[in-house]
KOLGUKOL-859847 format. One record per residue: residue number from 1; residue in three letters; x, y, z of N, C-alpha, C, CB in turn. Coordinates in nm, 2 decimals, m for minus. Glycine has a CB too. Example, Ala and Ser with C-alpha at 12.3 -4.5 7.8 and 13.67 -1.06 7.14 Angstrom:
BEGIN
<site i="1" aa="ALA" n_px="1.32" n_py="m0.57" n_pz="0.78" ca_px="1.23" ca_py="m0.45" ca_pz="0.78" c_px="1.32" c_py="m0.33" c_pz="0.78" cb_px="1.13" cb_py="m0.45" cb_pz="0.90"/>
<site i="2" aa="SER" n_px="1.28" n_py="m0.22" n_pz="0.71" ca_px="1.37" ca_py="m0.11" ca_pz="0.71" c_px="1.29" c_py="0.00" c_pz="0.79" cb_px="1.41" cb_py="m0.06" cb_pz="0.57"/>
This chain:
BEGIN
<site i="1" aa="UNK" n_px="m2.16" n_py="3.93" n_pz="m13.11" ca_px="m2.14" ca_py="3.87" ca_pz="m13.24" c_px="m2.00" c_py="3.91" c_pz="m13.29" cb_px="m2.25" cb_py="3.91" cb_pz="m13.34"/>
<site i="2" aa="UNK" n_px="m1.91" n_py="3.80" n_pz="m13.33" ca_px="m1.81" ca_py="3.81" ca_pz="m13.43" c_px="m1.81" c_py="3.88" c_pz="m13.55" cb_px="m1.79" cb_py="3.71" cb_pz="m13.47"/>
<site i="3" aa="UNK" n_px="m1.74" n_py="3.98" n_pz="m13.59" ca_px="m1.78" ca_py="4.01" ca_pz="m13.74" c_px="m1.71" c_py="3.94" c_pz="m13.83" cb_px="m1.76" cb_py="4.15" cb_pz="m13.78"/>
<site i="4" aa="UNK" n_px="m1.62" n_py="3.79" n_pz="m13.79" ca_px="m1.61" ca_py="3.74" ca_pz="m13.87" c_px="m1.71" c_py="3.63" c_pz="m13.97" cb_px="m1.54" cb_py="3.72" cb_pz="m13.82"/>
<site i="5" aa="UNK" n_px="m1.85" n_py="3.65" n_pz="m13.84" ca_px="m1.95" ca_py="3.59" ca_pz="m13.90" c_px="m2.06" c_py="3.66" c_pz="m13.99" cb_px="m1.99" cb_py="3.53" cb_pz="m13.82"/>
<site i="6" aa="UNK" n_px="m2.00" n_py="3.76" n_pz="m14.01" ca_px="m2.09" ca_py="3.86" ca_pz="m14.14" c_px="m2.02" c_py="3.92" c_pz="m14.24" cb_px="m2.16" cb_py="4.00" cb_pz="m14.09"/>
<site i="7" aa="UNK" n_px="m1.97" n_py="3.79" n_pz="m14.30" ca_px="m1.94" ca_py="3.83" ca_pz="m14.45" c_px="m2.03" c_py="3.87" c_pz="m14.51" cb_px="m1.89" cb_py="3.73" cb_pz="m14.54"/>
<site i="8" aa="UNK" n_px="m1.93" n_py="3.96" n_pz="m14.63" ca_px="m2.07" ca_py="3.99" ca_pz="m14.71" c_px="m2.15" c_py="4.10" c_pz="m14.69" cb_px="m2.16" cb_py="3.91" cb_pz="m14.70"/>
<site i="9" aa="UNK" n_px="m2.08" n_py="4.18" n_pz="m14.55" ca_px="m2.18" ca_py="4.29" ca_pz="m14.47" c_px="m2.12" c_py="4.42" c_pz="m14.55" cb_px="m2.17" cb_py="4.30" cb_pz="m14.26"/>
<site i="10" aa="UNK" n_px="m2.19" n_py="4.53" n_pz="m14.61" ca_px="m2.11" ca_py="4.60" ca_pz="m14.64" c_px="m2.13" c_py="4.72" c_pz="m14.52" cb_px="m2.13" cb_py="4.62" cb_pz="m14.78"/>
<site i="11" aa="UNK" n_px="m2.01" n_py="4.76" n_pz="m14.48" ca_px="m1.97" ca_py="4.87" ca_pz="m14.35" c_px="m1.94" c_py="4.98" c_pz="m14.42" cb_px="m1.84" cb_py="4.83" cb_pz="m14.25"/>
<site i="12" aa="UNK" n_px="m1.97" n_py="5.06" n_pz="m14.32" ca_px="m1.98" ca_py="5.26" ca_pz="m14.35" c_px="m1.94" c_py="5.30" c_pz="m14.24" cb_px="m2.14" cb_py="5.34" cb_pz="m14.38"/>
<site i="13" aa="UNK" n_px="m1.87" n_py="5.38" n_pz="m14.34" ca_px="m1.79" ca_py="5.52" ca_pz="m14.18" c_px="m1.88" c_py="5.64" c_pz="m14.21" cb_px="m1.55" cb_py="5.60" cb_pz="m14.21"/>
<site i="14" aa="UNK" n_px="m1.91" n_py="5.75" n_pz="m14.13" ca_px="m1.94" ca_py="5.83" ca_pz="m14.15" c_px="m1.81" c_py="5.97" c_pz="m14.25" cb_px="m1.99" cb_py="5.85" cb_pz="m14.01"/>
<site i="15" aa="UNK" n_px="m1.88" n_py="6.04" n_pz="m14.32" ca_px="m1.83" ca_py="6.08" ca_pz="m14.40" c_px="m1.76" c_py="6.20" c_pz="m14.33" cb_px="m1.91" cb_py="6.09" cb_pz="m14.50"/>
<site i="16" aa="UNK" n_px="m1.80" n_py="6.24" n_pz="m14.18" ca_px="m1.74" ca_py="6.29" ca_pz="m14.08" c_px="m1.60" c_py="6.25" c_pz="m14.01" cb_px="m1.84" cb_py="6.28" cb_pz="m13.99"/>
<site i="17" aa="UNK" n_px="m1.60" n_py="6.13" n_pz="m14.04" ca_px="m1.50" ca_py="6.04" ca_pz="m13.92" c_px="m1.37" c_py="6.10" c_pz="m13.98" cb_px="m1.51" cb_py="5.83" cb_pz="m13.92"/>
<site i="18" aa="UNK" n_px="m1.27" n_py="6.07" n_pz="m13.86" ca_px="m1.18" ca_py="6.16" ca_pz="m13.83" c_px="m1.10" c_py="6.05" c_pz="m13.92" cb_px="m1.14" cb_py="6.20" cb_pz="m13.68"/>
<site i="19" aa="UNK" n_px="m0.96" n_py="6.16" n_pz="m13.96" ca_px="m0.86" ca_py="6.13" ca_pz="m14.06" c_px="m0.78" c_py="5.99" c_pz="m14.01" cb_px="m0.77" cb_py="6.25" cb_pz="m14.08"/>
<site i="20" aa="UNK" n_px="m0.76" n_py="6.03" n_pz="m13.90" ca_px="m0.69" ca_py="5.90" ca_pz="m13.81" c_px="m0.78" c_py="5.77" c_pz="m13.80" cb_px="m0.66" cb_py="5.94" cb_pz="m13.65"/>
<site i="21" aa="UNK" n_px="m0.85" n_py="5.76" n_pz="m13.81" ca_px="m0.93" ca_py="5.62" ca_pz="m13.81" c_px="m0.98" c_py="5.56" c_pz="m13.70" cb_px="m0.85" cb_py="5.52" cb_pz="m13.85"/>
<site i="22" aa="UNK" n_px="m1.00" n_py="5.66" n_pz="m13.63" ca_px="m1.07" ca_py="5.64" ca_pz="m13.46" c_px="m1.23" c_py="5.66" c_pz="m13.53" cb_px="m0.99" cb_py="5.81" cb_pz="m13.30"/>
<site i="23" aa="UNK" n_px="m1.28" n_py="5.55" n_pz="m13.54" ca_px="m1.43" ca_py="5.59" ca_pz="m13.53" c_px="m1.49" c_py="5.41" c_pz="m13.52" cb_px="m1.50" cb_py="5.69" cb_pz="m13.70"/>
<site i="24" aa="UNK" n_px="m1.65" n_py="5.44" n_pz="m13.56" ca_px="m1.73" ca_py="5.33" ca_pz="m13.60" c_px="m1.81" c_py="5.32" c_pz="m13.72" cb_px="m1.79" cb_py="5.30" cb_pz="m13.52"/>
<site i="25" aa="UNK" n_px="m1.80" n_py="5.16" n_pz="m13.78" ca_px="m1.87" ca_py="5.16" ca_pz="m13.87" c_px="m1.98" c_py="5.06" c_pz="m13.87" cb_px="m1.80" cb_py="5.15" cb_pz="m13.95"/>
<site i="26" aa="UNK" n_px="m2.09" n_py="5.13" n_pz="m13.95" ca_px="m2.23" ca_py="5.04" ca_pz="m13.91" c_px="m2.26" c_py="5.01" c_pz="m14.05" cb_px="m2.37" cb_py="5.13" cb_pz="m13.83"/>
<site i="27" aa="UNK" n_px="m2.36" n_py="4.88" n_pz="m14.04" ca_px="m2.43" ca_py="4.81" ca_pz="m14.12" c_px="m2.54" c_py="4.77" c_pz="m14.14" cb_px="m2.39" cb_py="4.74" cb_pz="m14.12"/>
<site i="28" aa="UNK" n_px="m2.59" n_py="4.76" n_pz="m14.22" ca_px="m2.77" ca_py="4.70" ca_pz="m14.21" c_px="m2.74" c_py="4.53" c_pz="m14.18" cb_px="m2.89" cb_py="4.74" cb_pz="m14.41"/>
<site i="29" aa="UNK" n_px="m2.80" n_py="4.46" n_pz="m14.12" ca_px="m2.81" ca_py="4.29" ca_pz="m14.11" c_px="m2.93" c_py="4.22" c_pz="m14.16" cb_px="m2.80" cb_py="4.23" cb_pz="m13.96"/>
<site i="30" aa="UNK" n_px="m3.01" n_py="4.32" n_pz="m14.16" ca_px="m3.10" ca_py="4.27" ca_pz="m14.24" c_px="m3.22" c_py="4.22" c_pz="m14.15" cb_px="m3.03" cb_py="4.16" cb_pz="m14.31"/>
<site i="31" aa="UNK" n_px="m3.36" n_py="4.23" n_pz="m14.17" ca_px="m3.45" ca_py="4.20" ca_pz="m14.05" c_px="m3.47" c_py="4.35" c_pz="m13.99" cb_px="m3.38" cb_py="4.09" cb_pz="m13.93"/>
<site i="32" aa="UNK" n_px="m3.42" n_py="4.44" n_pz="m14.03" ca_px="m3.36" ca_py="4.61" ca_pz="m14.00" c_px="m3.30" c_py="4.59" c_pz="m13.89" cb_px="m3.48" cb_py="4.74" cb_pz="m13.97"/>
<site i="33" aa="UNK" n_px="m3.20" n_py="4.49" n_pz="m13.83" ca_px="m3.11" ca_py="4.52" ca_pz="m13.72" c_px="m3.03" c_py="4.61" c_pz="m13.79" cb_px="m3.02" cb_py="4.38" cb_pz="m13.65"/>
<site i="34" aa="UNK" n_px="m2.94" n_py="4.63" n_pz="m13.73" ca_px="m2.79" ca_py="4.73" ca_pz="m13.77" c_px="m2.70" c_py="4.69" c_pz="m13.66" cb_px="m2.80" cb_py="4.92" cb_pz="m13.77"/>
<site i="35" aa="UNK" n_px="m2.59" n_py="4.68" n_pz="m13.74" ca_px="m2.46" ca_py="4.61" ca_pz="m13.66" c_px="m2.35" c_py="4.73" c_pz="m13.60" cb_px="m2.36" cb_py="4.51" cb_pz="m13.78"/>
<site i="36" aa="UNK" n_px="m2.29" n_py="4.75" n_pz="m13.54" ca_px="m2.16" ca_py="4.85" ca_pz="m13.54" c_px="m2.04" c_py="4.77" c_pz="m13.47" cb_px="m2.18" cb_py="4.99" cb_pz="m13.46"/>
<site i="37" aa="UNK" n_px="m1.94" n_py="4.80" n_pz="m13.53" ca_px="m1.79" ca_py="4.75" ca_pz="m13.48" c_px="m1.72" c_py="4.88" c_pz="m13.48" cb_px="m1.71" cb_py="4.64" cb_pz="m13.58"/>
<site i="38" aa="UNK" n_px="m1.60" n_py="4.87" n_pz="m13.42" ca_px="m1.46" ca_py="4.96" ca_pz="m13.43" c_px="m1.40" c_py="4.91" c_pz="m13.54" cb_px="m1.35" cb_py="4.96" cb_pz="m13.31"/>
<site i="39" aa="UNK" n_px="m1.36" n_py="5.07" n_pz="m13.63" ca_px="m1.30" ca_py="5.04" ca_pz="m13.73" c_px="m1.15" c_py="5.01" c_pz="m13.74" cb_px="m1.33" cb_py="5.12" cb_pz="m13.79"/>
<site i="40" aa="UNK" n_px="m1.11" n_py="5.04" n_pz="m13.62" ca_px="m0.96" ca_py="4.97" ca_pz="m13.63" c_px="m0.96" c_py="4.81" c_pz="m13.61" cb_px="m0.84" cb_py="5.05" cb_pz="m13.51"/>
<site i="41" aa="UNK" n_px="m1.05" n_py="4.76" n_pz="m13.54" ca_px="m1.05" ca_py="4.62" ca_pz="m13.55" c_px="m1.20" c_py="4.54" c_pz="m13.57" cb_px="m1.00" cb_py="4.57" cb_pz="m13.40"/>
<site i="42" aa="UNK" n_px="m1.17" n_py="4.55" n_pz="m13.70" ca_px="m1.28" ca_py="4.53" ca_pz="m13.80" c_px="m1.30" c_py="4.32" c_pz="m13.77" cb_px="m1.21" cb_py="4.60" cb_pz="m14.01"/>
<site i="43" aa="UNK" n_px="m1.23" n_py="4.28" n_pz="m13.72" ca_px="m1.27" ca_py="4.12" ca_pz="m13.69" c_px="m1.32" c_py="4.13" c_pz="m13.52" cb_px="m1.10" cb_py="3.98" cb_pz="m13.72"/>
<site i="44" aa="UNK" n_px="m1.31" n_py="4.20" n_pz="m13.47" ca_px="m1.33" ca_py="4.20" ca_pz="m13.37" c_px="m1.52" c_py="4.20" c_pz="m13.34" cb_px="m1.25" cb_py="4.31" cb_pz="m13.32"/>
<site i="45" aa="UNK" n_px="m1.58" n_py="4.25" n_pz="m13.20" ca_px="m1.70" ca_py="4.16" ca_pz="m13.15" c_px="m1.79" c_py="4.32" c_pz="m13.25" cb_px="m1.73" cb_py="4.13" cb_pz="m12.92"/>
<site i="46" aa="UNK" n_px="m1.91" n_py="4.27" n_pz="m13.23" ca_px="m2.01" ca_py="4.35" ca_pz="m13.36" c_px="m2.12" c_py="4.36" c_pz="m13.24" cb_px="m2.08" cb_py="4.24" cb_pz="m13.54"/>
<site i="47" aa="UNK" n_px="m2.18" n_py="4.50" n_pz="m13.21" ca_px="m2.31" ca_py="4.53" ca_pz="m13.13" c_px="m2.38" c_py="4.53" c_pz="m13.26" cb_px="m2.33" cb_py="4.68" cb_pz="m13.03"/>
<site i="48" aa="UNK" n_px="m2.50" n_py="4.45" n_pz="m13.18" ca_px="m2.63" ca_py="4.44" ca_pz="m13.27" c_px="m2.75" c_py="4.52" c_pz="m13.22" cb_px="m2.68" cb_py="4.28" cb_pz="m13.28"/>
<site i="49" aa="UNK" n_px="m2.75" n_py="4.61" n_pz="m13.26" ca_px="m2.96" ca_py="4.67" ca_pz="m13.25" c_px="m3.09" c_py="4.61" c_pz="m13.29" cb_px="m3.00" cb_py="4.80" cb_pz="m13.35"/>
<site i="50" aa="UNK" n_px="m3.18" n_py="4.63" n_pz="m13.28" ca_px="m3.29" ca_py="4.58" ca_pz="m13.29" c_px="m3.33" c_py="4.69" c_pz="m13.39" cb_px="m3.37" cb_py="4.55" cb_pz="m13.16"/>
<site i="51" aa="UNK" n_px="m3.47" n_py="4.69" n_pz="m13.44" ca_px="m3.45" ca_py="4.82" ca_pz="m13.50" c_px="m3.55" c_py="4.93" c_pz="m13.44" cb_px="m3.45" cb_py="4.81" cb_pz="m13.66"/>
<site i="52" aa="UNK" n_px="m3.59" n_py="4.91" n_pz="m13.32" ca_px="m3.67" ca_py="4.99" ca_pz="m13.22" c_px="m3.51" c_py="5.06" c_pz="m13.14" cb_px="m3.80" cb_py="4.87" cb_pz="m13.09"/>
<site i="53" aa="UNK" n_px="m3.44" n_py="4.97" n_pz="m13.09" ca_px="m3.29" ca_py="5.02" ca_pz="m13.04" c_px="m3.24" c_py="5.09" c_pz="m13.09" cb_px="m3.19" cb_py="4.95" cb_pz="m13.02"/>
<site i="54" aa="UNK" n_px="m3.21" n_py="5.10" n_pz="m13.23" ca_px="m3.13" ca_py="5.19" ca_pz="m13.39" c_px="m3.22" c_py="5.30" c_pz="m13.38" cb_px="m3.13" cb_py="5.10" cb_pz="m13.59"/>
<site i="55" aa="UNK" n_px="m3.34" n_py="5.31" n_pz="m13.38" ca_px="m3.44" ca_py="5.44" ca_pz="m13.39" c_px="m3.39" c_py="5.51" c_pz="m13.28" cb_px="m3.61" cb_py="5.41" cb_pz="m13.37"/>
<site i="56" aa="UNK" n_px="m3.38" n_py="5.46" n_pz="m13.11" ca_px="m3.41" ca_py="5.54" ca_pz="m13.04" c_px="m3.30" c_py="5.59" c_pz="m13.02" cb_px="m3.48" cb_py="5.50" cb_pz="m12.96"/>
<site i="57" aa="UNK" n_px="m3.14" n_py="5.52" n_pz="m13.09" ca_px="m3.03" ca_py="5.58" ca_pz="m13.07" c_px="m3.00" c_py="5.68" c_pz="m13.14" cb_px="m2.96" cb_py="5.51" cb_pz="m13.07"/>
<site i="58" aa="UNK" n_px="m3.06" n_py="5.66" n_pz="m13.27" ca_px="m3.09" ca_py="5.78" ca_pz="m13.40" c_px="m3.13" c_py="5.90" c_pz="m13.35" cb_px="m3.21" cb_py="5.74" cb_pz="m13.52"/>
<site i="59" aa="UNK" n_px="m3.25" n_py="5.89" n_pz="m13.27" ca_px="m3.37" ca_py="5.97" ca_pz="m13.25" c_px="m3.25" c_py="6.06" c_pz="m13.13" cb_px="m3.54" cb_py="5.88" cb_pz="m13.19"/>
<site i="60" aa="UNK" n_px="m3.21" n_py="6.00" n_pz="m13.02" ca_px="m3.14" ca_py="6.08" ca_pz="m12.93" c_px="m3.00" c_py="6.14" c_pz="m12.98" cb_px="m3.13" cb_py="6.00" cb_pz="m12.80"/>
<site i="61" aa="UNK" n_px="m2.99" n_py="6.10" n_pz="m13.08" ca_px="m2.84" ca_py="6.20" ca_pz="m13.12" c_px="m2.91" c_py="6.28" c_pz="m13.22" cb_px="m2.67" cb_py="6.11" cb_pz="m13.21"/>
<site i="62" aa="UNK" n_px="m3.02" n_py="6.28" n_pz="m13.27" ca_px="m3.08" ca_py="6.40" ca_pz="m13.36" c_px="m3.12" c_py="6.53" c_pz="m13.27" cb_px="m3.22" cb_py="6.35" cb_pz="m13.46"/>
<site i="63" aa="UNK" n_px="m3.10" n_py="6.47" n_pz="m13.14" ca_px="m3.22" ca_py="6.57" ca_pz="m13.06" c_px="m3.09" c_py="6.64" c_pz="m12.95" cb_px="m3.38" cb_py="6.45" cb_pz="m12.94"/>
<site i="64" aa="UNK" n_px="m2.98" n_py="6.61" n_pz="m12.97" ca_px="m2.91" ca_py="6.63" ca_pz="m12.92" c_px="m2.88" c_py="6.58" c_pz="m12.78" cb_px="m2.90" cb_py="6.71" cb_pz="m12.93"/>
<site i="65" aa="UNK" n_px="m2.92" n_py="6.46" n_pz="m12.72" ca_px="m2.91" ca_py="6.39" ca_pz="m12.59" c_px="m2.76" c_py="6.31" c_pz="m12.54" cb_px="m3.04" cb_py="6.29" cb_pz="m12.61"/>
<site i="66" aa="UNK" n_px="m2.66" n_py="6.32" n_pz="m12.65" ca_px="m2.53" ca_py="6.30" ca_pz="m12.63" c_px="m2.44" c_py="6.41" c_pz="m12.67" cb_px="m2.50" cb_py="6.18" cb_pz="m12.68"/>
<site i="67" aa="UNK" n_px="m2.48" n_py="6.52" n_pz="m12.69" ca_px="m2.37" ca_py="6.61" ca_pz="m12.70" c_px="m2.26" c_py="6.67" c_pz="m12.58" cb_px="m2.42" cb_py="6.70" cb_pz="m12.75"/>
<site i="68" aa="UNK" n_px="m2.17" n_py="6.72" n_pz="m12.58" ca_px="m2.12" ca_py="6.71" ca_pz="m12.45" c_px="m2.11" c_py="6.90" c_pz="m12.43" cb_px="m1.94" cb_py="6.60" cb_pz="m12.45"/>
């Protein structure tokens, strides 16, 4: 998906994200999907979750399954 086709979406950086602007920002779409794009190219393409997909991505970074 385009994020030119979700006007209206309001986007969030984490309150973590680095000074330089290297991160992502996510959105609720509503239906409980959640959207994320790169914040340096905010018109660019939008991953969409489901919201069984958003849980289980939540759930494995709370549990620490992508730390390095």
């Amino acid at each position: 998906m385009n994020a030119n086709n979700l006007s209206g979406v309001m986007w969030k950086k984490s309150a973590r994200s680095a000074i330089n602007g290297n991160c992502v920002e996510v959105a609720p779409l509503g239906e409980g999907q959640v959207g994320v794009r790169d914040s340096k190219n905010q018109s660019g393409p939008v991953l969409v979750f489901t919201p069984d997909e958003w849980k289980a991505f939540v759930g494995g970074v709370k549990d620490g399954e992508f730390d390095l």
